[in-house]
N, C-alpha and C positions, 0 to 999 in steps of 0.2 A: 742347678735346680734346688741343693738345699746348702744354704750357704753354712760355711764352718763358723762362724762366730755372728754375732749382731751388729759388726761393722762389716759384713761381708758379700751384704747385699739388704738391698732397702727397696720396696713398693716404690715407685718412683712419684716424686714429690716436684710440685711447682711454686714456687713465691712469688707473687702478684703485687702490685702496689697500688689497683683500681679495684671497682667492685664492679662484677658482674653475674647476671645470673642465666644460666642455661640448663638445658634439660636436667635436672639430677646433677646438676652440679654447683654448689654456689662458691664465687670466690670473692674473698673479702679483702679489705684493704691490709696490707701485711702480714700478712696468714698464709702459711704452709699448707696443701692440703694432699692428699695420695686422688688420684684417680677414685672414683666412686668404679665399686665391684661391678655397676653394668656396666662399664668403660673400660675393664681389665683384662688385659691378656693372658690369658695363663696356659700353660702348658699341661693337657692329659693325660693320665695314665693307668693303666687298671692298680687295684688297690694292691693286689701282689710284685707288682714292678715299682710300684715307691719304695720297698722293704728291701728291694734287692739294691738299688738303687742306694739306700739308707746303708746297706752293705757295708759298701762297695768306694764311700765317700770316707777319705783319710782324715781323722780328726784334728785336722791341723787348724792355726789362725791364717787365714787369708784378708787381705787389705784392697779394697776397690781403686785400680788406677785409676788417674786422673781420667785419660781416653775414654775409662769401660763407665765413670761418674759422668762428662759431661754424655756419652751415649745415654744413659739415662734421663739426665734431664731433656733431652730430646725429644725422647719416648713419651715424659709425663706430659709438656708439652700436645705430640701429638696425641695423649689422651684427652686434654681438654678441649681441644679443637675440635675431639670428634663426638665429644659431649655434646657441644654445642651444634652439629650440624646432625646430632641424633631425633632430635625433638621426640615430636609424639612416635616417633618407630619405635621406640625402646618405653619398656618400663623402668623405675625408679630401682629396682630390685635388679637381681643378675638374669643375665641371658647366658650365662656361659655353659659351656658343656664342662660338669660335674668329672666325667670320668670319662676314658674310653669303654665301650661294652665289657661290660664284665662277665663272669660266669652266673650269675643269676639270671634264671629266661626271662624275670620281668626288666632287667635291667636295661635303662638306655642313655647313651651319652651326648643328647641332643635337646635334652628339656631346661626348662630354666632353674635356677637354686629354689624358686618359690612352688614348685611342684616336685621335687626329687627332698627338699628338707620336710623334717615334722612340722605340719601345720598348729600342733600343739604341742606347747615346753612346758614342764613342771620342775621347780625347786623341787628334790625330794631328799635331802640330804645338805646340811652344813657340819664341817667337821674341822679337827683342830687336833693337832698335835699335844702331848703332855710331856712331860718329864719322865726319864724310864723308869721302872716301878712305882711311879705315883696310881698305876690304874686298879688297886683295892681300895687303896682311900676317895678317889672317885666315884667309884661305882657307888657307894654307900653314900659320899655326900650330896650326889646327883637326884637321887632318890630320894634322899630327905628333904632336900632344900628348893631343887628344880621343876623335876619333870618326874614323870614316871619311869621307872624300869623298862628299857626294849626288848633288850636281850641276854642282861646277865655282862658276862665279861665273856669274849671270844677269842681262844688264839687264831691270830692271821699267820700262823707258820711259828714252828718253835716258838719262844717264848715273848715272840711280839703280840700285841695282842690288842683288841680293841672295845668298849661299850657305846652301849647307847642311851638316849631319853626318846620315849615318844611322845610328839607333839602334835595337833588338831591343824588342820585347815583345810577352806570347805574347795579342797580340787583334791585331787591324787594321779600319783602317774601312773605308765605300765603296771599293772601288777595291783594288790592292794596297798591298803591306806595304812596299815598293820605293819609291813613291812618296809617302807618307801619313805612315812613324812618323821626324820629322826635326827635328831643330834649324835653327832659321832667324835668319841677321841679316839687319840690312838698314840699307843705306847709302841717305841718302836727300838729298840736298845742296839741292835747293829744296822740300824738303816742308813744309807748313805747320809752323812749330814744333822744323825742324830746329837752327835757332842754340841755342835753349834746352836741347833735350836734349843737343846736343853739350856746353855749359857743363858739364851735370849729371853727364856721365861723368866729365868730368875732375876735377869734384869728388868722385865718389865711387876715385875712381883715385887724389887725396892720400889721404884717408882709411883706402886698405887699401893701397897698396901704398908712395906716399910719390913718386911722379913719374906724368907723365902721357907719359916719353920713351923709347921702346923701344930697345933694342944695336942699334947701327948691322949689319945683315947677317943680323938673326937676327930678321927679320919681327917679330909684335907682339911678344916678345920684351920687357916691363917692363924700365928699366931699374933693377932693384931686387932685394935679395936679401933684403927682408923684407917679411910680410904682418902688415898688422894686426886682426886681430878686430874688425870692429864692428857694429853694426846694418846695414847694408847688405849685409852677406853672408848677413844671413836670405833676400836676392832669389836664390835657388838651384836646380840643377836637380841633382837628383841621381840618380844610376846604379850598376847592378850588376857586377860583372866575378867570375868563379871563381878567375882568377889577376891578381894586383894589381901582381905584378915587372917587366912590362915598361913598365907605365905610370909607376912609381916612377922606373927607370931614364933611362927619357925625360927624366923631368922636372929629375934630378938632375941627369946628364949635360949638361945646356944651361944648369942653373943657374936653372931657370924658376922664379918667385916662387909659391911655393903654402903650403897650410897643410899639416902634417900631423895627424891627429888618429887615435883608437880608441875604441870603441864595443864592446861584445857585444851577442851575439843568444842564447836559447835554441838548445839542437842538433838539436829537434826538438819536435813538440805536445806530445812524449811524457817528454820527456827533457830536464831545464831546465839541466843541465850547459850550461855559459855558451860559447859562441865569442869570440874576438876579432876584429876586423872592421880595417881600418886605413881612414882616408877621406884623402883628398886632395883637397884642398877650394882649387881653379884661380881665383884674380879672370880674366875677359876685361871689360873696357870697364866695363860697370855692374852686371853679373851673376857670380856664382859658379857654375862646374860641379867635382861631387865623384864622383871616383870613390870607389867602395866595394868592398871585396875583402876577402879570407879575411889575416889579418896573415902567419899563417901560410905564405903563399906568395911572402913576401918575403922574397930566396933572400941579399940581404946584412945580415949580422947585424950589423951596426957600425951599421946604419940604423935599426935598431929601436926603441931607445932616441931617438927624434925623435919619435914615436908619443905624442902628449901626452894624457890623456885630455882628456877635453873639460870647461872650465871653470863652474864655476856660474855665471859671467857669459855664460856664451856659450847658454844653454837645452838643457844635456844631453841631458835626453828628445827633443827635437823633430826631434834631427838621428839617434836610432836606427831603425833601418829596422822595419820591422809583421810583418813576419815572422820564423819561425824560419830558422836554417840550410837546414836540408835541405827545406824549402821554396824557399827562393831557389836552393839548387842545381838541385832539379828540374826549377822554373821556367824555370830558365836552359835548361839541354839539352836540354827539349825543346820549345822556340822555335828555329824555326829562323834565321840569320842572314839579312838582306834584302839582304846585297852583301856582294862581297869586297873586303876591306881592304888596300890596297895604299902601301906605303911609297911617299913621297912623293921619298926621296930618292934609292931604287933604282927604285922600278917594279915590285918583286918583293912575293909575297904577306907585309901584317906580319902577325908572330908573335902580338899580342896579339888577345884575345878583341872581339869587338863589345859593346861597352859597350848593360845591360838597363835602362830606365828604370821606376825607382820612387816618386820624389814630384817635385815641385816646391812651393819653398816660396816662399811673399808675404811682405814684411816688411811690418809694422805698428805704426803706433806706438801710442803709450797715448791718443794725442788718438780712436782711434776705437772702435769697440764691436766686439764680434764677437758677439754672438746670433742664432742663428738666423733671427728675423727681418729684419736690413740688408737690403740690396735686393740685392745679387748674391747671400747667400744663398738669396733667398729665391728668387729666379729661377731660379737653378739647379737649387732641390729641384722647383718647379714644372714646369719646362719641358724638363728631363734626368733627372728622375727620382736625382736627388743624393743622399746621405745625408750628415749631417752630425750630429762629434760634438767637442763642447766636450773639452777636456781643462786642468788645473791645475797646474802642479811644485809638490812638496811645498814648497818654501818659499814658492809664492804669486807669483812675481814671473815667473810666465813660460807663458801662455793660447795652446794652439794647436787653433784651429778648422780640423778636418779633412772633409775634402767625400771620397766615394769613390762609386762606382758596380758594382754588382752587375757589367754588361758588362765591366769592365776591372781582373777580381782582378791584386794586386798593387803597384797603380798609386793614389796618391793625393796630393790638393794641400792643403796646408799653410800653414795665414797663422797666421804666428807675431807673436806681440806679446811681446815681451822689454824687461821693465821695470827690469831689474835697475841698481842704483847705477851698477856699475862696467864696464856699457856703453859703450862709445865711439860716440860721433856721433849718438847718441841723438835730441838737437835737431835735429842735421841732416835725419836722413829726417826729423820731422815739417816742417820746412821744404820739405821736397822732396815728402811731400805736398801740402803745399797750393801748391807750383806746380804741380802736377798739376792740382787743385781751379779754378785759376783761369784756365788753359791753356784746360781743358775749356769752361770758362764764355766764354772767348772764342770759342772754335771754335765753339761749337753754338749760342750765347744772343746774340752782340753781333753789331748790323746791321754788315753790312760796308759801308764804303766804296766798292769795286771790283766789286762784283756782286750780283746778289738771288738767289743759289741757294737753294736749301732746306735746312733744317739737315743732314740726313743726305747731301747732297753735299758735306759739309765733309771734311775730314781734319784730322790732328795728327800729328806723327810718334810720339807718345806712344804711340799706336792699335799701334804698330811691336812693344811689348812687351807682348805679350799670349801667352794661353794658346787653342791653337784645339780644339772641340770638334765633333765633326758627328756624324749621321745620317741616315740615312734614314727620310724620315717615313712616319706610319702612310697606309695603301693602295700600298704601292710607293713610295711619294712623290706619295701621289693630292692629298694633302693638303696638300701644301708650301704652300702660298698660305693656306692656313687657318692654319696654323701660324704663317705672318709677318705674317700681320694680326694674330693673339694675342699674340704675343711682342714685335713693333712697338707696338702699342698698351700694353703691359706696362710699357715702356720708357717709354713716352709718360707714362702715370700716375704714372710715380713720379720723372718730372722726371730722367731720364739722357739724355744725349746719344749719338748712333750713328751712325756711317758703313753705308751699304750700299752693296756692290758685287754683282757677280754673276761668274760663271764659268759656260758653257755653262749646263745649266739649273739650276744652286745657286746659292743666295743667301746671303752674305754677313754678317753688319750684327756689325761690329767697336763693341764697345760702351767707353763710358767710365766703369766701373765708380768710386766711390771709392777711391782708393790708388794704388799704383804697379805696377799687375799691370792692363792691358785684358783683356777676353775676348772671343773669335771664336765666334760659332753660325754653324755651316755647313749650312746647311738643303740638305738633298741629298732628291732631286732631282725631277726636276717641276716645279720653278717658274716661274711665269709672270714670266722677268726682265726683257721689255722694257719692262713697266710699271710695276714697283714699285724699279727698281736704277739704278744710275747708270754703268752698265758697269762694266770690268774694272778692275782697278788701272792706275795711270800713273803714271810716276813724273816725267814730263815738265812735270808744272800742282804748284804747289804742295796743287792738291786731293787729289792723286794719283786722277782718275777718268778712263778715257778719254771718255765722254759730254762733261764741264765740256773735258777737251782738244777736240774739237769744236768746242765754242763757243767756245771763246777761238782758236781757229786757225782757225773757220770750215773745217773738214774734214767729212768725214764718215765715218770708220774703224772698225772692230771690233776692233780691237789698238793697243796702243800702240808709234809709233814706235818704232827701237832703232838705237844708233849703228852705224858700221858694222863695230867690235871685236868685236859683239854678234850679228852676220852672218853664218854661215858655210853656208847652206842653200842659197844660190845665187839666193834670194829678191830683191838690191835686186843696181840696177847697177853694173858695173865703173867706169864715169864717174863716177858721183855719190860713189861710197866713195874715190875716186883725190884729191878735192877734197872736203876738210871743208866748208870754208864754204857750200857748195852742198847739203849734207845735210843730212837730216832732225834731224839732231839742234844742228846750229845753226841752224836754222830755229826749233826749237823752245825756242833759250833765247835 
């Protein structure tokens, strides 16, 4: 039921050499596909017996015999046979039963995935790992250059620790808009996996910027006054702003290394009279953030002329925004802002607008596929109710598969595969794939040494750059347990690795999709997390769980330690915080 490696069991798959189309299923002329989810057999189980289960399973590599591969293709086989003699009895969607009954009285394990899942999904959270102790020099150039201040700097457990920016857009999830719509990094200095990504930024920091050494006094602050276009900057987060002048000015003024680019948009549904758009397109650590604004409101004209339109090497289409103008205006105003923006260097309110979040883009290389069917696609349209649509550039060299969701117009995520000649570092992300690739396969698939946890007690710091998505599941969250039996065992069948954590009653499970983009399901709320989670994050255990903190400290806590910088509540004593050595946080390393 959960296989030990990603060769160790596979959704079972059919290769066709005709085309034919049947209920919810389409097959095309040499093309692989998995059984569609309402066609799937899966095995239930209440959410406490996967864990045991997850136990229980020796983390060895196993190899699928020939016998146990052609019984498969058997199986996918008779999946499309019974696709097709399904017709209109079945919806496009799942019929399966989600769990066995579980201990919630509203729970039941006979309804379809499209009433046991959240009928609405919200991005509330994109997040990204940093370099360890780069997170003072962040927080300050976040602030000046970004976004607004969310939270300050946070320890997630001893001395890992994490910030935010908060950003505008017109949905919000559980909970408020305050708390929820925010850019997250995260410094993590003994997390599983942290030497390696820290390598990676720095390699992806020659790459676009050409140093990996900031101006002495002026926080991260590159020291560089040029950006290089390359594939790595397809890893992006991109945002709205109505006036673009003061973010311009910012940047100039300090000499910050950024791109500059333009773009048009139609001026309205009605009215294709063209806008021009100007992007500012920011390297931080291993990510790109662009503002995007009206050119027009960029009040120095000498500046203008810097405005390069965007290159056929660089995938033109992919970086223009999906709506018209006066859409993204409206949009804007009437969203209200989630905090006030206060200059970092006065204290007084800044002048620039709250940056509106409108895509996030994956970079991809050409070693991967983008059809519909992969497995985070396909999970996503399952389990979130995702849409997903292919798109081509006219010359062919440039595929960006777009996911969006009904609950969150305006907003959509983008994995761009840019194959063009005259790309820079091309090879590189495919290399940086597959440390990803092989990271994951140690994390989740290789017996450890040092302990027998369960795979989803594992971490990676990798987990760090992800995209977080939650809901509220169907019954109020009656169903949350149903939900993470389906979606855990989903995971399970098609050989991906996942950390679970929990928060009060939401569960977690940070998954290791293929690529260099993880994804968060936040299952809100109702969940039964003392049986199926590993507690809260920690940043104190390389696992980062407080549960595995526990057993490796022999404690017994519901939060993670935090030094005593990280203290200001009145919570831990004057003595113990007066003498490091004697605190928790050197206890704990």
């Amino acid at each position: 039921l959960r296989p030990t490696s990603p060769e160790a069991h596979r959704t079972p798959t059919l290769t066709l050499l005709s085309t034919a189309h049947t209920s919810g299923l389409v097959l095309s002329t040499a093309h692989t596909f998995r059984a569609p989810l309402s066609h799937r057999a899966v095995v239930t189980m209440e959410a406490k017996d996967l864990v045991e289960l997850d136990e229980s399973v020796i983390q060895t590599k196993r190899r699928t015999s020939p016998l146990t591969a052609g019984l498969l293709l058997c199986v996918a086989g008779a999946f499309a046979i019974a696709g097709s003699r399904m017709g209109s009895e079945s919806s496009s969607r799942s019929k399966l039963n989600a769990a066995t009954p579980s201990a919630h009285p509203h729970a039941s394990s006979h309804l379809p995935l499209d009433e046991i899942t959240a009928s609405s999904w919200y991005i509330y959270k994109i997040t990204a790992s940093i370099r360890p102790g780069k997170d003072l020099l962040l927080m300050d150039f976040v602030n000046r250059y970004l976004l607004p201040d969310a939270f300050g700097m946070e320890s997630v457990g001893c001395n890992s620790t994490h910030l935010g920016g908060d950003y505008k857009v017109n949905f919000t999830a559980t909970g408020s808009s305050s708390t929820n719509n925010q850019i997250h990094w995260v410094n993590g200095p003994i997390l599983n996996g942290a030497g390696v990504a820290a390598e990676w930024v720095k390699k992806i920091l020659m790459a676009t910027v050409g140093t990996t050494e900031s101006r002495e006094g002026m926080g991260l602050v590159y020291d560089s006054d040029k950006v290089t276009s390359n594939a790595f900057m397809h890893n992006k987060v991109q945002f709205y702003v109505p006036d673009l002048d003061g973010f311009a000015k910012k940047l100039d003024t300090a000499g910050v290394a950024h791109l500059k680019r333009k773009s048009t948009v139609a001026s309205s549904s009605s009215d294709s009279t063209p806008v021009e758009l100007g992007h500012l397109s920011i390297p931080v650590e291993a990510k790109t953030y662009e503002i995007v604004g009206p050119l027009a409101s960029v009040s120095d004209a000498e500046t203008l002329g810097a405005y390069d339109e965007w290159s056929a090497y660089e995938c033109p289409s992919c970086h223009k925004l999906a709506d018209d103008f006066e859409t993204l205006q409206e949009r804007y105003f009437v969203t209200d802002n989630t905090t006030t923006w206060k200059d970092s260097d006065t204290g007084e309110v800044d002048g620039r607008p709250q940056p509106m979040l409108v895509s996030v883009h994956v970079a991809v290389s050409s070693s991967q596929t983008l059809d519909d069917m992969r497995v985070d696609f396909a999970h996503l349209q399952d389990y979130t109710r995702a849409k997903w649509v292919l798109s081509t550039s006219h010359d062919a060299t440039c595929k960006v598969a777009s996911l969006s969701w009904e609950s969150m117009p305006g907003v959509v995520i983008k994995y761009v595969q840019n194959n063009h000649d005259d790309l820079p570092s091309k090879d590189l992300l495919t290399e940086y794939e597959e440390v990803w690739a092989d990271e994951y396969e140690k994390t989740f698939y290789s017996e450890s040494k040092d302990h027998a946890l369960p795979s989803s007690a594992n971490w990676h710091h990798f987990l760090d750059t992800h995209i977080g998505i939650t809901g509220t599941q169907g019954d109020d969250g009656g169903y949350c347990d149903d939900v993470f039996s389906a979606l855990s065992q989903g995971l399970r069948n098609d050989a991906v690795g996942y950390a679970t954590r929990d928060e009060s009653d939401e569960v977690h499970l940070y998954v290791g999709y293929k690529g260099t983009t993880a994804w968060e399901y936040n299952l809100a709320t109702g969940c039964s997390t003392d049986s199926i989670s590993f507690g809260d994050i920690c940043g104190c255990v390389a696992e980062n769980a407080v549960n595995v903190y526990n057993r490796r400290m022999d404690t017994d806590v519901d939060s993670c330690p935090k030094p005593c910088w990280a203290t200001d509540d009145g919570t831990r004593d004057d003595d113990e915080c007066d003498d490091d050595s004697s605190s928790v946080y050197a206890h704990a390393h």
